[in-house]
VOTOR-272022 format. One record per residue (C-alpha): residue number from 0; residue in one letter; x, y, z. Coordinates in Angstrom, 3 decimals, always signed. Each point is the difference from the previous one (the first is absolute). Layout:
REM VOTOR-272022
REC resi resn        x        y        z
REC  NUM    a        X        Y        Z
...
REM end
This chain:
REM VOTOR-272022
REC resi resn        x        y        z
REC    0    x   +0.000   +0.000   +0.000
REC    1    x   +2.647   +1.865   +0.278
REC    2    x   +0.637   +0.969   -3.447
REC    3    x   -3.956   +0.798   -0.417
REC    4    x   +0.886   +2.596   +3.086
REC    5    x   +2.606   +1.452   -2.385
REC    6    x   -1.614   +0.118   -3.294
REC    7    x   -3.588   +1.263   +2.012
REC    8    x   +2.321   +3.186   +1.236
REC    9    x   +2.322   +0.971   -2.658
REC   10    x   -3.042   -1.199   -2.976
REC   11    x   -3.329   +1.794   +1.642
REC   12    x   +1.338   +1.627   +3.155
REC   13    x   -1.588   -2.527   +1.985
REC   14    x   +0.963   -0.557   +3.325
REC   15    x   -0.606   -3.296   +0.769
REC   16    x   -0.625   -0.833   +3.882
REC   17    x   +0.556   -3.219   +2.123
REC   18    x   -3.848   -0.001   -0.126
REC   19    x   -0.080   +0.157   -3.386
REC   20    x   +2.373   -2.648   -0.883
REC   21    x   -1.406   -2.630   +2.796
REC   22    x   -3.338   +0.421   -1.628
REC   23    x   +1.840   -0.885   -3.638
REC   24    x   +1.346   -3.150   +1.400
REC   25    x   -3.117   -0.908   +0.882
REC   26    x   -1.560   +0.435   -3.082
REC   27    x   +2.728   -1.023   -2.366
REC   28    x   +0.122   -3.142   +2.648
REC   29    x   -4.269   -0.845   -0.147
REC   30    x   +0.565   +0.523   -4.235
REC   31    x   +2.286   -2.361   -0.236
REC   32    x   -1.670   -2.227   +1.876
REC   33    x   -3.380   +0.475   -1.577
REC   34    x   +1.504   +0.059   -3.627
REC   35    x   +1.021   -3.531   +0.234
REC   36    x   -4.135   -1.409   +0.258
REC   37    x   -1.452   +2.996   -2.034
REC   38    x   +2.472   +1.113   -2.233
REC   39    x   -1.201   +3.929   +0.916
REC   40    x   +3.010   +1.627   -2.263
REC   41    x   +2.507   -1.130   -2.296
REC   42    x   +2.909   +1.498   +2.400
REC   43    x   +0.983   -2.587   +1.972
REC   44    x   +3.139   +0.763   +1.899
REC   45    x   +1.073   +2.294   +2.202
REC   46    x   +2.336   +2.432   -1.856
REC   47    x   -2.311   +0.632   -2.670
REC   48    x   -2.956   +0.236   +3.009
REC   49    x   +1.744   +2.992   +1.308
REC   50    x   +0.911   +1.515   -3.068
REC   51    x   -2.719   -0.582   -2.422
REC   52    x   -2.759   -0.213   +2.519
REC   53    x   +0.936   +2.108   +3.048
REC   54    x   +2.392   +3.001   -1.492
REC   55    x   -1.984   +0.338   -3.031
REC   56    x   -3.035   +0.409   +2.321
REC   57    x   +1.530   +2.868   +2.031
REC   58    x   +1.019   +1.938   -3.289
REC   59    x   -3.355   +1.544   +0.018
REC   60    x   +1.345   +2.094   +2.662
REC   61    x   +1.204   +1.900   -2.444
REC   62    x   -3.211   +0.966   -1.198
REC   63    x   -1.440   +1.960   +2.980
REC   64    x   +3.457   +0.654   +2.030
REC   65    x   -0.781   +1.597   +3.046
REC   66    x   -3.964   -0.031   -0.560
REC   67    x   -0.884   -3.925   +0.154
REC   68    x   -3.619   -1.341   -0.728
REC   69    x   -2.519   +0.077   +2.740
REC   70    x   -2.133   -1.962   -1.311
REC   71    x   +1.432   -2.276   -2.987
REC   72    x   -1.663   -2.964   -1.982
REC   73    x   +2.493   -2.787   -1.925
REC   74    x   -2.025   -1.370   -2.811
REC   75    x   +1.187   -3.621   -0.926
REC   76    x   +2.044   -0.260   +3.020
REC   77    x   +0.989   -3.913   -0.652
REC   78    x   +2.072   -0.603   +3.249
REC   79    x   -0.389   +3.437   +1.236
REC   80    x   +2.260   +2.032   -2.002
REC   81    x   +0.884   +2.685   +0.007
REC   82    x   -2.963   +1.299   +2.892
REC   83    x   +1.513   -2.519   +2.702
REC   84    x   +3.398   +1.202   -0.199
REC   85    x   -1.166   +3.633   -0.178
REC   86    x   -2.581   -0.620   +3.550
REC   87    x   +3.334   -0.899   +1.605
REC   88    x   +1.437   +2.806   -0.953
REC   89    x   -3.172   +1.935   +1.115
REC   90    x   -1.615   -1.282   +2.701
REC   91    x   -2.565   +2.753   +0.144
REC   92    x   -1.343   -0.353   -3.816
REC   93    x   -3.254   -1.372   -0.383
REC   94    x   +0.265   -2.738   -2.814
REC   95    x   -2.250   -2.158   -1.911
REC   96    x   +1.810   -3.081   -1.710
REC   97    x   -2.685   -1.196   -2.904
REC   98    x   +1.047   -3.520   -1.776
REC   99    x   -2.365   -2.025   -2.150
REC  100    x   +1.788   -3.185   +0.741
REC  101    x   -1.162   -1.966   +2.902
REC  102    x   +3.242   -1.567   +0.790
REC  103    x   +2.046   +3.529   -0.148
REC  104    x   -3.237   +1.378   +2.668
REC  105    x   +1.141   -3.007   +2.315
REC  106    x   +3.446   +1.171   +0.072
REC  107    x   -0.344   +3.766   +0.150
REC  108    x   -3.161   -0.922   +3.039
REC  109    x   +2.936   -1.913   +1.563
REC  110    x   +2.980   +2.064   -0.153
REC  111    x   -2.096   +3.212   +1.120
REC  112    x   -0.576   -1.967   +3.145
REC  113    x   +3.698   -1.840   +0.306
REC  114    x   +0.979   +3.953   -0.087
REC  115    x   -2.411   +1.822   +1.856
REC  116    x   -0.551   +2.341   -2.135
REC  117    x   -3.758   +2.409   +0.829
REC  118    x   -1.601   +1.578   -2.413
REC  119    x   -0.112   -2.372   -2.711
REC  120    x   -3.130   -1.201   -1.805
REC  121    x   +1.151   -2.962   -2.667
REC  122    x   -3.003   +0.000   -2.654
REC  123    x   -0.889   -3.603   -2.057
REC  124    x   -0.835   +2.008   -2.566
REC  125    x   +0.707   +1.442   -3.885
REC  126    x   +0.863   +3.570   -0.583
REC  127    x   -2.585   +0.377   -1.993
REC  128    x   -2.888   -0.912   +2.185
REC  129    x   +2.111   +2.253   +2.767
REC  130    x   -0.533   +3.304   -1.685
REC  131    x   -3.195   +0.185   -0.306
REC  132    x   -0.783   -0.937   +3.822
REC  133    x   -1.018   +3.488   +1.957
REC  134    x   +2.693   -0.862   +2.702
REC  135    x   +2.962   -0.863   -2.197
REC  136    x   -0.761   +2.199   -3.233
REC  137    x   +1.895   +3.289   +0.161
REC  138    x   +0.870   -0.348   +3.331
REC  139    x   +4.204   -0.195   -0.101
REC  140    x   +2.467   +2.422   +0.289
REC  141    x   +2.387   -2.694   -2.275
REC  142    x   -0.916   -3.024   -1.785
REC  143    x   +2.875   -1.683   -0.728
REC  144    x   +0.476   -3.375   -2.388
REC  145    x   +3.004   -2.545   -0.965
REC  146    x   +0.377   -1.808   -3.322
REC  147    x   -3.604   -0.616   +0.315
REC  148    x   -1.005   +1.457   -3.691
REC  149    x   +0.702   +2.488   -2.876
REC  150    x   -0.384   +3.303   +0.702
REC  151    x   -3.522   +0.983   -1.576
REC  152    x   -1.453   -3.204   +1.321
REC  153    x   +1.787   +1.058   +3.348
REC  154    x   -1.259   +3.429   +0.345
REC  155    x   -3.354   -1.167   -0.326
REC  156    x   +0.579   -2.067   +2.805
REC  157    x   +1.559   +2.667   +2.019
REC  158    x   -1.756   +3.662   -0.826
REC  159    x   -3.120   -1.122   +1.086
REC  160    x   +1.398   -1.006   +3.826
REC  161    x   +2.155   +3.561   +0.349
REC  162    x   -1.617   +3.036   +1.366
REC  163    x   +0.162   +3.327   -1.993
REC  164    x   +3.687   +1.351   +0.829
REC  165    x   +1.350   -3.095   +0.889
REC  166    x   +2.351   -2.205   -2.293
REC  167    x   +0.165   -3.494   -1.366
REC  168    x   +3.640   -1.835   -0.619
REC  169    x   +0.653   -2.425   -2.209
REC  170    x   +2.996   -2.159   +0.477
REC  171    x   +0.936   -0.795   -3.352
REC  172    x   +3.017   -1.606   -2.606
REC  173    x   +1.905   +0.922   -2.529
REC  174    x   -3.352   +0.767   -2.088
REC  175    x   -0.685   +2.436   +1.951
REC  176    x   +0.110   +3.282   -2.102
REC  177    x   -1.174   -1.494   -2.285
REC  178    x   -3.349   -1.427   +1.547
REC  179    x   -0.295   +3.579   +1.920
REC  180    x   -0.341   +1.820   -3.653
REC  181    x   -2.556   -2.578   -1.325
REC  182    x   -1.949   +0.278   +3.112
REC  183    x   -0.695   +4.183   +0.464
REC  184    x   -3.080   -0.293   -1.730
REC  185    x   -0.864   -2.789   +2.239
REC  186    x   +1.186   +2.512   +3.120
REC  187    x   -1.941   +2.531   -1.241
REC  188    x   -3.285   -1.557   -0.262
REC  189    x   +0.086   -1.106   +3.494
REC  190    x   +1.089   +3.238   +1.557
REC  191    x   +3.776   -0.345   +0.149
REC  192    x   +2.894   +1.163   -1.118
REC  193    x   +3.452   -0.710   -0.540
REC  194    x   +2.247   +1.792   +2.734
REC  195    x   +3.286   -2.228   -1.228
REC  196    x   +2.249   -2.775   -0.101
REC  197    x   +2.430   -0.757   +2.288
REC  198    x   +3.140   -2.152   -1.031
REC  199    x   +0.846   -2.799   +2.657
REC  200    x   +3.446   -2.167   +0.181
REC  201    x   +0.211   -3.018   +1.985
REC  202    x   +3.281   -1.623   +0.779
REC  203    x   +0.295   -3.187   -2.231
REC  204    x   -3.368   +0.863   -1.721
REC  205    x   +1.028   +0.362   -4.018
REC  206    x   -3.473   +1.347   -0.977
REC  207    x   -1.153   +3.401   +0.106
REC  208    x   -2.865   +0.769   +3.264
REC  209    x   -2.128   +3.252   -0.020
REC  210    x   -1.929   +1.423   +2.381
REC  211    x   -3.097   +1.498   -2.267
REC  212    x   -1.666   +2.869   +1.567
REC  213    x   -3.766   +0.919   -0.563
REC  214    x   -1.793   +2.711   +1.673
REC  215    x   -3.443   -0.224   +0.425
REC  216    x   -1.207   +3.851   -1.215
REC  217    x   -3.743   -1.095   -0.679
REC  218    x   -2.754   -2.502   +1.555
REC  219    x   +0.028   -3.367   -2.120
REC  220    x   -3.667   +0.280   -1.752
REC  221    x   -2.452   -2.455   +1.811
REC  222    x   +0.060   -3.059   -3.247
REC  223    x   +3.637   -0.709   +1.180
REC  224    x   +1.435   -1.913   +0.387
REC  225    x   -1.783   -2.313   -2.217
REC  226    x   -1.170   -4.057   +1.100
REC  227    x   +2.214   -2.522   +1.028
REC  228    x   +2.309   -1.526   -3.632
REC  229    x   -1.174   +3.477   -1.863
REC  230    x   +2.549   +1.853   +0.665
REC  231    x   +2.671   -2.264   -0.951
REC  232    x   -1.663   -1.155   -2.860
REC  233    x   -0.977   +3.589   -1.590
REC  234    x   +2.892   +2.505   +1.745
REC  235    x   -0.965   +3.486   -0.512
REM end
């Protein structure tokens, strides 16, 4: 862990605490463990754990600095990435962890209560049934979202969960720019807009990471997002 203290610092300015880094074991140690009966993610050992799973979480500090979320949503959050690793970080952020997979629920349900962690609803649930619920649908300050879809398909997940003047951010690839030009129309429609792309190195990582950046400047107009398999199937 030592060498995820390092990177966290001299990377995102991250100050990682004993606190912090007991609750990592924990989790990297209850992934490991769960990965071998449910296969929950295709990283399996520990290097790549802390590096593709745990540092690349914490670059979204980056995003909002020294003004975190107080209330964030992680769409798609598979084993809880990156919202678990960002609760740790901030205990006093209200988060909602939503995951349409029932075994990826299980885990997330589990390692909430291995952890401790208050304030965390984790939601059975697709993103596009989410927004349109009273109590979910423009509701966030950030919506964030992993390798979960491209970007126009993504921002329709998103949009509709972020209040006006908050943000969604998209942890994306190497595509990246260009899925953020393709998808401004897509933005637009649902009331955002793109603030910017931020460039992300991680040690040993080859590919290209972004952070992409959408203010939310308008409400999302009440047909969006659309049912369940729409939105994939006919992006904006």
């Amino acid at each position: 862990m030592e060498t995820l203290i390092r990177d966290a610092l001299a990377l995102f300015n991250l100050r990682l605490t004993e606190r912090h880094i007991n609750a990592l074991n924990v989790y990297e140690r209850e992934l490991l463990e769960w990965n071998q009966k449910f296969n929950l993610t295709a990283i399996r050992d520990v290097e790549s754990i802390r590096v593709k799973h745990f540092l690349d979480s914490l670059s979204c500090v980056v995003a909002w600095k020294a003004n975190p979320p107080k209330r964030m949503v992680d769409v798609g959050t598979g084993a809880g990435f990156p919202g678990i690793p960002l609760k740790i970080i901030y205990p006093n952020m209200r988060l909602t962890l939503v995951e349409s997979v029932g075994k990826k629920v299980a885990f997330c349900r589990h390692i909430v209560d291995a952890l401790g962690l208050e304030n965390v609803d984790v939601i059975h649930a697709r993103a596009e049934d989410l927004g349109q619920q009273p109590e979910h649908r423009e509701k966030y300050d950030w919506a964030v979202a992993r390798a979960v879809a491209n970007l126009n398909v993504l921002s329709e997940y998103l949009l509709p969960l972020v209040k006006v003047g908050g943000t969604a951010l998209a942890q994306k690839g190497e595509n990246a720019p260009a899925e953020t030009q393709s998808a401004e129309q897509a933005m637009k429609i649902l009331g955002g807009k793109l603030k910017q792309l931020i460039p992300i190195n991680l040690p040993g990582v080859a590919d290209d990471r972004y952070l992409v950046l959408i203010d939310k400047s308008a409400a999302t107009p009440p047909k969006y997002p659309r049912n369940a398999g729409v939105v994939a199937k006919t992006p904006l």
